[in-house]
C-alpha positions in Angstrom: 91.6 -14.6 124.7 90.4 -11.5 127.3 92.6 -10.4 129.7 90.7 -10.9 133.2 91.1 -7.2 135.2 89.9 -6.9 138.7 87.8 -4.4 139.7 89.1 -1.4 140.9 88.8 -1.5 145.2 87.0 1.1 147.2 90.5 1.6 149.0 91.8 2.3 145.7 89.1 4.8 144.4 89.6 6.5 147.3 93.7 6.9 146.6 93.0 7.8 143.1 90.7 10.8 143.9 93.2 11.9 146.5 95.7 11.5 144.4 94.3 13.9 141.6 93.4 16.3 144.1 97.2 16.3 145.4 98.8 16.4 142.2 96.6 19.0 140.2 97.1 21.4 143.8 93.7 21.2 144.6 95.2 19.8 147.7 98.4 21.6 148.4 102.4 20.7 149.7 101.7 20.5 153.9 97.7 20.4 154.0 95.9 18.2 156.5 93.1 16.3 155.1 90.7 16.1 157.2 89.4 12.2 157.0 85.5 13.1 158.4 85.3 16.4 155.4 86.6 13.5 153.0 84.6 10.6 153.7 81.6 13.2 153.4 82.7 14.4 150.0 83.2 11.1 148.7 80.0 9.8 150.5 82.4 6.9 152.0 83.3 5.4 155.3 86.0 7.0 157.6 87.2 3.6 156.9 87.8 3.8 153.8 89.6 7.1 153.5 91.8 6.1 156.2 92.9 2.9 154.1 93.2 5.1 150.9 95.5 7.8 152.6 98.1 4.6 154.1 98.4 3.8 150.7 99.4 7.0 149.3 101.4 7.4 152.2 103.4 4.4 150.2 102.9 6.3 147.2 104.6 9.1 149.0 101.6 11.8 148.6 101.0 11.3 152.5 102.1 11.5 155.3 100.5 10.3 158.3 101.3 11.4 161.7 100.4 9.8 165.2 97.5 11.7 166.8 97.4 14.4 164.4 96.2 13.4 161.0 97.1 13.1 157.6 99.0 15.5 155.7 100.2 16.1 152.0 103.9 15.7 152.0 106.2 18.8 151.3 106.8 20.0 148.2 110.0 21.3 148.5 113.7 20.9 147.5 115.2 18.2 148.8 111.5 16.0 147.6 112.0 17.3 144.2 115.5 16.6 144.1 115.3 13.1 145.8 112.7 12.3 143.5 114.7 13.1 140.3 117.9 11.4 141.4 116.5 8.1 142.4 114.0 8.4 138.9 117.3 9.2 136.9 119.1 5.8 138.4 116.2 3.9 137.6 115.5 4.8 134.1 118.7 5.0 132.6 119.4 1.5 134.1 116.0 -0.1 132.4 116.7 2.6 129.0 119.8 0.5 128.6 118.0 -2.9 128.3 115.4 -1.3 126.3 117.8 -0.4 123.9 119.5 -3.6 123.9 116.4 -5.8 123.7 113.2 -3.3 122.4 111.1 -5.6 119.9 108.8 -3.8 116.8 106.0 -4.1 118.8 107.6 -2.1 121.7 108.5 0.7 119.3 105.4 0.9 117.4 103.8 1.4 121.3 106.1 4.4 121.6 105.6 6.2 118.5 101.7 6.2 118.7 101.8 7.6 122.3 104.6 10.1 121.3 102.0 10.8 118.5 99.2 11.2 120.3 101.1 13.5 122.8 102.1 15.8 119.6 97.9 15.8 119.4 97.1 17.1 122.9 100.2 19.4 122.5 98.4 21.3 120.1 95.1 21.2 120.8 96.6 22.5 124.5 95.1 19.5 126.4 97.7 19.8 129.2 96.1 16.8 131.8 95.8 14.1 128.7 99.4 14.9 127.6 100.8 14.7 131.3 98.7 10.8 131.4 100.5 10.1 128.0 103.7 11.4 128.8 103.3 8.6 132.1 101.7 6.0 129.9 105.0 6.5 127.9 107.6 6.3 130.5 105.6 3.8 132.1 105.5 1.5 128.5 109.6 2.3 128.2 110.0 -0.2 131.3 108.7 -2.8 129.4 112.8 -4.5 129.7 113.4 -3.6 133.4 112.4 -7.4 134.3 113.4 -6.2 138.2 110.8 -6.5 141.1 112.3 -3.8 143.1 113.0 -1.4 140.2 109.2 -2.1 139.0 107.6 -2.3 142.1 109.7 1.0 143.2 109.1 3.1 140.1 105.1 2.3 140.8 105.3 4.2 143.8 107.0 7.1 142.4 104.8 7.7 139.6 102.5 9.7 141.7 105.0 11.9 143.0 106.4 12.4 139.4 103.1 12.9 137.9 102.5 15.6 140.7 105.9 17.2 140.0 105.2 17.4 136.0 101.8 19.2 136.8 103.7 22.2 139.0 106.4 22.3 136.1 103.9 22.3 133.5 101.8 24.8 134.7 104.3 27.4 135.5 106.7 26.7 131.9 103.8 26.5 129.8 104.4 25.2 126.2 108.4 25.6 126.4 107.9 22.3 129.0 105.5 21.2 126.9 108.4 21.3 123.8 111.4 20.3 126.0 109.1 17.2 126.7 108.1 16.4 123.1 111.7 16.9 121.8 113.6 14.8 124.4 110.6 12.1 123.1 112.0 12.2 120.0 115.4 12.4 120.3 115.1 8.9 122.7 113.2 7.2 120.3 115.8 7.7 117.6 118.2 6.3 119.8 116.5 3.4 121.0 116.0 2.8 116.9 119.6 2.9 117.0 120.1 0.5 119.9 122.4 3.2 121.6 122.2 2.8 124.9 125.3 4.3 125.8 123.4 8.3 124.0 120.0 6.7 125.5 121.3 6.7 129.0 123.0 9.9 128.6 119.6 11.4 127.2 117.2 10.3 129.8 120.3 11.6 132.3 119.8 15.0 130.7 116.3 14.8 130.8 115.6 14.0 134.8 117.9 16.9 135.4 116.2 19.2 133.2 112.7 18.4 134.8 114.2 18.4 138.2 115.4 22.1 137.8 112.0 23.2 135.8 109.7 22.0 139.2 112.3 23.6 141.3 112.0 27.6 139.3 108.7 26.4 139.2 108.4 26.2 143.2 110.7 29.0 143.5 108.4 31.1 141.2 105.4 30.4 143.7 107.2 31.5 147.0 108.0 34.4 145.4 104.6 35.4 144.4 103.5 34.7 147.7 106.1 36.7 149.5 105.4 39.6 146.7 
């Protein structure tokens, strides 16, 4: 039987573009975008871009601001940091019932796309392992069976995917490793049904990341104050 997907809205198109642009830095931490330069670029009503930028305003890329426009949100310290603290909560909770309840299907899911990450790794196709590494976390919640955590994790993604981009282009391959190893060592013990090492993994892990954007983001300010 096919699976029935809608069509991708204008109001969604929109999002997505702005939404690369913001998290491969082509449109950087506390830069207005300018809705009339936008709508002209993507040969769209003002409309439109102004309905795309509320919803990455949810998705926390945006911020909008009474009678000034539409800014990307800070990079900075306490984002990075509130990110990985509220991602860590959320995925060791749903690692746990992964663990407890992952089916052979699930697993099979997660060794191809670790597989195909190991691929990109070494032909040095940064973007298509970043989407993997997402599609990955993203096919790990497959147990959460939580509106909130679901819904809420949705609206992170962006900000995390954005994060992972900064990390990885400043950390090169050793991200890159870190990324594939931790992989590994969470499939083993989701094999295991350890959920107790699984939680204490993925704990590790959101720290790690959290302090790789942050040298990463320290590394820029200091090239631009050098």
């Amino acid at each position: 039987m096919t699976t029935f997907k809608p069509r991708e809205t204008l109001t969604e198109q929109v999002a997505r573009h702005i939404e690369n642009l913001i998290a491969f830095g082509q449109l950087r931490s506390g830069e207005r975008i300018y809705e009339s330069a936008m709508a002209k670029q993507m040969d769209v009503s003002h409309g439109s871009i102004r309905e795309g930028l509320l919803l990455l305003e949810k998705r926390h890329l945006v911020r909008n601001v009474p009678r000034k426009g539409a800014f990307v949100t800070l990079l900075d310290e306490y984002f990075v940091r509130s990110l990985y603290e509220i991602l860590e909560l959320y995925l060791t909770h749903t690692g746990r019932k992964l663990a407890r309840q992952w089916q052979p299907e699930d697993m099979a899911k997660l060794e191809s796309l670790h597989g195909r990450m190991k691929d990109c790794y070494r032909r040095n196709e940064l973007t298509g392992f970043l989407e993997l590494g997402i599609e990955y976390t993203q096919a790990s919640l497959a147990y959460a069976d939580n509106y909130f955590i679901v819904s809420a994790i949705e609206d992170l993604w962006p900000s995390a995917r954005r994060c992972a981009f900064v990390a990885f282009q400043s950390g090169g391959n050793r991200v890159l490793e870190d990324n594939l190893a931790h992989m590994e060592e969470s499939i083993r013990a989701i094999k295991d049904r350890d959920e107790e090492r699984l939680a204490l993994i993925l704990e590790r892990f959101a720290q790690q990341q959290c302090r790789q954007v942050l040298e990463a983001l320290a590394d820029a300010q200091a090239r631009r104050g050098a």
